[in-house]
Every structure is written in structure tokens, then in C-alpha cells.
MDTraj code that builds the backbone (N, CA, C; nanometers):
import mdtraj as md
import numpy as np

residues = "UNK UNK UNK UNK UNK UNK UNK UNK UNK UNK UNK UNK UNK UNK UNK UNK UNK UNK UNK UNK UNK UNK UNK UNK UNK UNK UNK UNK UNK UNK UNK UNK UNK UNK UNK UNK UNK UNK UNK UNK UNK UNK UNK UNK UNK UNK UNK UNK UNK UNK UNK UNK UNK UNK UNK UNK UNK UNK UNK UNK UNK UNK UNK UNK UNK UNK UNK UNK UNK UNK UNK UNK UNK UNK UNK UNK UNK UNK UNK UNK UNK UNK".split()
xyz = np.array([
    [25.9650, 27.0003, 16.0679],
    [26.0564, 27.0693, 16.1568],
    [25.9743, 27.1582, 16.2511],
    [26.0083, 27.1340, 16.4098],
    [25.8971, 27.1934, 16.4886],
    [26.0068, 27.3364, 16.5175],
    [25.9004, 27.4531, 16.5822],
    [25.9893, 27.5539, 16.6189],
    [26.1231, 27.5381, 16.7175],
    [26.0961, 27.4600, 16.7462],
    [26.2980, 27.4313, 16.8719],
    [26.3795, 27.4149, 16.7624],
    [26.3534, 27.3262, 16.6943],
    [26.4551, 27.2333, 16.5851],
    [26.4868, 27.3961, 16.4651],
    [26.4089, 27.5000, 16.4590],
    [26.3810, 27.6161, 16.3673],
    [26.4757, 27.6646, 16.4571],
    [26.4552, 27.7280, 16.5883],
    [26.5253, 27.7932, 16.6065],
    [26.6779, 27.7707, 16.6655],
    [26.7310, 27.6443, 16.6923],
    [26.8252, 27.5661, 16.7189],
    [26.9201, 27.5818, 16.6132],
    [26.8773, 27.5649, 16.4582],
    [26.9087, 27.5759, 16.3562],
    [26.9681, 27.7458, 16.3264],
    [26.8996, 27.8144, 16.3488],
    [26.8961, 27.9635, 16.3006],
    [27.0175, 27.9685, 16.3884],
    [27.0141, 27.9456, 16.5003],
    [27.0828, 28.0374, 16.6181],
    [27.2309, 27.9775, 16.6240],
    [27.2221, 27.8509, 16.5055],
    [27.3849, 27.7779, 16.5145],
    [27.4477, 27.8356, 16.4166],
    [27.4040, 27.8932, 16.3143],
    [27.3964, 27.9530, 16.2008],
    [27.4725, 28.0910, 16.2218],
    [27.3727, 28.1414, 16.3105],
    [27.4495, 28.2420, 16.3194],
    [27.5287, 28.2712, 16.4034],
    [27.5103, 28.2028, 16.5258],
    [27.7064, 28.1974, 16.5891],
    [27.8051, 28.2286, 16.5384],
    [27.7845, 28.1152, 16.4174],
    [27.9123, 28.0709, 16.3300],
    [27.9375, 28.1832, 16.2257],
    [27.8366, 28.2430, 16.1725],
    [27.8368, 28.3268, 16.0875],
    [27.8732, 28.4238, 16.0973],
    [27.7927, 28.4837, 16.2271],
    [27.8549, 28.5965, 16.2485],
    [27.9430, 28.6567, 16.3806],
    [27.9819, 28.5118, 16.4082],
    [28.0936, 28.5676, 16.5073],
    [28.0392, 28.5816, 16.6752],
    [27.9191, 28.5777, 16.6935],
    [27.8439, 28.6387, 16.8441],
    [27.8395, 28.5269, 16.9131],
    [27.8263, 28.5886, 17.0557],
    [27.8113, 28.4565, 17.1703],
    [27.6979, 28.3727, 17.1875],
    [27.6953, 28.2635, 17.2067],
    [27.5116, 28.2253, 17.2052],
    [27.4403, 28.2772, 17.2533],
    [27.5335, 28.3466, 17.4228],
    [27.4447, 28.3561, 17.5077],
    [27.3807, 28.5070, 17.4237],
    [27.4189, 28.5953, 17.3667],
    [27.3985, 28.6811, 17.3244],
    [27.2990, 28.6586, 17.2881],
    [27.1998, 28.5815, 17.2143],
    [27.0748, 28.5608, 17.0774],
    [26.9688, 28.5395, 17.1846],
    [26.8881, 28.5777, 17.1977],
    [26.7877, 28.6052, 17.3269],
    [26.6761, 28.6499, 17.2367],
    [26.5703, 28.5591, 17.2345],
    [26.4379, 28.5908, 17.1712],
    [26.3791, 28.7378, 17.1792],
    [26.4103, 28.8016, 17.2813],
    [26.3888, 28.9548, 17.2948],
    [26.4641, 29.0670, 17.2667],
    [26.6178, 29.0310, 17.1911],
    [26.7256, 29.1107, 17.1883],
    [26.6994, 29.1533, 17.0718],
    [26.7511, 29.2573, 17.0108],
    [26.7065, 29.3195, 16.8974],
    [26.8271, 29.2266, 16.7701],
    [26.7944, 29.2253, 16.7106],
    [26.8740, 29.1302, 16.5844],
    [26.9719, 29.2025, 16.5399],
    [26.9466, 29.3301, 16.4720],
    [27.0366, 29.4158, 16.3558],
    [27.1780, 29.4585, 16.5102],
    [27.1301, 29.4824, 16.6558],
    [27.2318, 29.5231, 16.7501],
    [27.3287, 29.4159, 16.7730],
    [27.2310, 29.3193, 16.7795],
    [27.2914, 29.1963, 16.8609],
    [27.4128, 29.1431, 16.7880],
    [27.4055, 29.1022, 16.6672],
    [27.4445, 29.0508, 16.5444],
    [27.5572, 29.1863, 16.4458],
    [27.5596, 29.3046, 16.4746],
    [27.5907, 29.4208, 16.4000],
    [27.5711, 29.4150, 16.2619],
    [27.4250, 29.3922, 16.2256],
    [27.4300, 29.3748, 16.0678],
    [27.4517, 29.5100, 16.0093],
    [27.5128, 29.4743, 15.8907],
    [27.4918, 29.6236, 15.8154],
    [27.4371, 29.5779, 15.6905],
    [27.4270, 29.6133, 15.5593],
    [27.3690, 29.5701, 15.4602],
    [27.3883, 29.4338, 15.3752],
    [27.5248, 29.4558, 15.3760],
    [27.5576, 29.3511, 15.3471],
    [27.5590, 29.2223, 15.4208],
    [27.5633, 29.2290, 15.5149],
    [27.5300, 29.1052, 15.5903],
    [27.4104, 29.0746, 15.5965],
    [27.3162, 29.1547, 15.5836],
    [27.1443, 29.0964, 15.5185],
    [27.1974, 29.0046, 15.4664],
    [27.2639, 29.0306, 15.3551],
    [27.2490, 28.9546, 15.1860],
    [27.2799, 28.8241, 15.2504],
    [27.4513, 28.8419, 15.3409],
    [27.4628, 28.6902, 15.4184],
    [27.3477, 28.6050, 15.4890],
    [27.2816, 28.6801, 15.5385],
    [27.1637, 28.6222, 15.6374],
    [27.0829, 28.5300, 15.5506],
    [27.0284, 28.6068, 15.4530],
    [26.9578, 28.5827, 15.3332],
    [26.9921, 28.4547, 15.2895],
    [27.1510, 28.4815, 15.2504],
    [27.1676, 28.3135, 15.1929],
    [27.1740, 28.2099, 15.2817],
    [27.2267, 28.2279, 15.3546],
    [27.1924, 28.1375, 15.4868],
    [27.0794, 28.0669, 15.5285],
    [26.9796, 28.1521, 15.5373],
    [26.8133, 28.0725, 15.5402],
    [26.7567, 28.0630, 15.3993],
    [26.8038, 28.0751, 15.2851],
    [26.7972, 28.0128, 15.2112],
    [26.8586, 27.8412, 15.1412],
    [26.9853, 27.8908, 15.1913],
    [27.0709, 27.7046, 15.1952],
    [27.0357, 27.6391, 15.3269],
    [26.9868, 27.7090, 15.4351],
    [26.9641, 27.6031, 15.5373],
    [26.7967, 27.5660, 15.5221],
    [26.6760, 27.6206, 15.4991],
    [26.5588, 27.5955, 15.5457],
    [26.5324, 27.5894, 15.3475],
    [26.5910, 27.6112, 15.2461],
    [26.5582, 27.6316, 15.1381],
    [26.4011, 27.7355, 15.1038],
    [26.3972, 27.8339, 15.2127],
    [26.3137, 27.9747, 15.1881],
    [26.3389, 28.0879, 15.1300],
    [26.2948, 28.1675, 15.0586],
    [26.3721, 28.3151, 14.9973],
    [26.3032, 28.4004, 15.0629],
    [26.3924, 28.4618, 15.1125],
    [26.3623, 28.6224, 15.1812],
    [26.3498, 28.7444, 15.0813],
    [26.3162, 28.8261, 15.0758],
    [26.3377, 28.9262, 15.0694],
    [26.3331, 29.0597, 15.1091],
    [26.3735, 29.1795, 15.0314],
    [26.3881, 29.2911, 15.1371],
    [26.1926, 29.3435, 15.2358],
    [26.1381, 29.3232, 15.1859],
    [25.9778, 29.3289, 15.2280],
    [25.9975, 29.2464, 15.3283],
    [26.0533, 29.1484, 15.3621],
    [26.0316, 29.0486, 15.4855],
    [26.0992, 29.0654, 15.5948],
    [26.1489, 29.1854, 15.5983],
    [26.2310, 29.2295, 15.7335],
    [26.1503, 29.3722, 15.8024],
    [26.0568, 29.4109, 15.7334],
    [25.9509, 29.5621, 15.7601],
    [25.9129, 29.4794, 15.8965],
    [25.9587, 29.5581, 16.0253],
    [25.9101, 29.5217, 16.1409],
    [25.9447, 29.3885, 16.2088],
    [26.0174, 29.3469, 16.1471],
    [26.1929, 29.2675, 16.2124],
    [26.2334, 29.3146, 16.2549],
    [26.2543, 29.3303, 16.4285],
    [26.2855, 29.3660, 16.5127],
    [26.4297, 29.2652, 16.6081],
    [26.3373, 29.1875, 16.6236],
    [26.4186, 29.0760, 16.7360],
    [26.4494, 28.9172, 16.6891],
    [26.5054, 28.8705, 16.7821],
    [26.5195, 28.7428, 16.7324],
    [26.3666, 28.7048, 16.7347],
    [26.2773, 28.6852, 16.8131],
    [26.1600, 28.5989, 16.8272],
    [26.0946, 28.6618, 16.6688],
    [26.0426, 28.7885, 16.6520],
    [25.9860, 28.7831, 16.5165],
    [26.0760, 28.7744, 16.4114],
    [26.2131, 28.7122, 16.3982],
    [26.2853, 28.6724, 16.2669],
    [26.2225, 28.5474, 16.2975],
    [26.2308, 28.4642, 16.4250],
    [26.2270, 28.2973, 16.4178],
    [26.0972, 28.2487, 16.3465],
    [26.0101, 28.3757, 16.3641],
    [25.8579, 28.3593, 16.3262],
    [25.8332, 28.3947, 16.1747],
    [25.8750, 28.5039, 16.1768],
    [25.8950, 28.5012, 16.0052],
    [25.9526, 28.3790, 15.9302],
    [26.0501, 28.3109, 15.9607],
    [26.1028, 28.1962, 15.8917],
    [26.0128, 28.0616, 15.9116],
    [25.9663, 28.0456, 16.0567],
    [25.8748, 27.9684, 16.0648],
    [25.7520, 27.9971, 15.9759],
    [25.7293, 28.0833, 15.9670],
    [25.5592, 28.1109, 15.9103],
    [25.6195, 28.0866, 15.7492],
    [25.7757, 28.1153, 15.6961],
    [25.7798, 28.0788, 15.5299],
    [25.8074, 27.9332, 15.5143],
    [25.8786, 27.8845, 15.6225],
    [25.8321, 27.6676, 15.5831],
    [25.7767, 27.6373, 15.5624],
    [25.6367, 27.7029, 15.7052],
    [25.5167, 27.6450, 15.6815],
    [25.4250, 27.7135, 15.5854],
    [25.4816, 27.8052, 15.4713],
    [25.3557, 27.8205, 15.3593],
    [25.4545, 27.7883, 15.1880],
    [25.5749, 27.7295, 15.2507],
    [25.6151, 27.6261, 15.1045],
    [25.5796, 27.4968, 15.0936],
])
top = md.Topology()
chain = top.add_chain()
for i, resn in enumerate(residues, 1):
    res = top.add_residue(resn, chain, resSeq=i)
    for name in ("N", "CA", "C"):
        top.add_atom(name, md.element.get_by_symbol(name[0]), res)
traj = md.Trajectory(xyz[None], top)
């Protein structure tokens, strides 16, 4: 799975998930604003790229998760070291 097909995936995901416009998800937009996560919707996120890419997150893997581009990279960089 190359990064388009990664982030194509993520970004359908969370449309649906959480309700936001596509146009909204912008590699530079901040994630937790864009999206209105609050805690519990981590946990959603969480399972989500866990049933879609079969990766486990955890709370350490969001320290300096900022935007969409370094979530897409964080998930990319855990495919490519399972």
C-alpha cells in the first residue's frame, strides 16, 4: 500500500466517522480542530486504524501529532515496520 492509497483510506474513514467535510482534511490542518476530537474519540480513531490498516496505536503515538500530514506519516511509518 503506497502513501495515496494510505491516505485515501484514512481520509474516507474519517469523513464517515466523524462527520467532517473532505474538503476540510488538508495535510496542514491541525487534526484534534479539524475533526473536534475529544478523548474519546481517540479511542474511535484508534480502532479505526486498527480494523482498517490492522496497526495499534497508542497513547505515546500521538506526542507531537499535530496535523493531518504527521498522523498520515505516523501510520505510514507503523505498516511499514509490521
Amino acid at each position: 500500500m503506497n502513501k495515496e492509497e494510505i491516505i485515501e483510506k484514512i481520509n474516507g474513514f474519517l469523513v464517515e466517522e466523524f462527520e467532517t467535510d473532505a474538503d476540510d482534511i488538508q495535510p496542514e490542518a491541525n487534526l484534534k480542530d479539524t475533526l473536534g476530537l475529544d478523548s474519546l474519540d481517540y479511542v474511535d480513531l484508534v480502532v479505526s486504524i486498527e480494523s482498517n490498516f490492522g496497526v495499534k496505536l497508542v497513547e505515546a503515538d500521538f506526542v507531537g501529532i499535530s496535523t493531518f500530514q504527521t498522523f498520515y506519516d505516523l501510520i505510514e511509518n507503523k505498516i511499514k515496520s509490521k
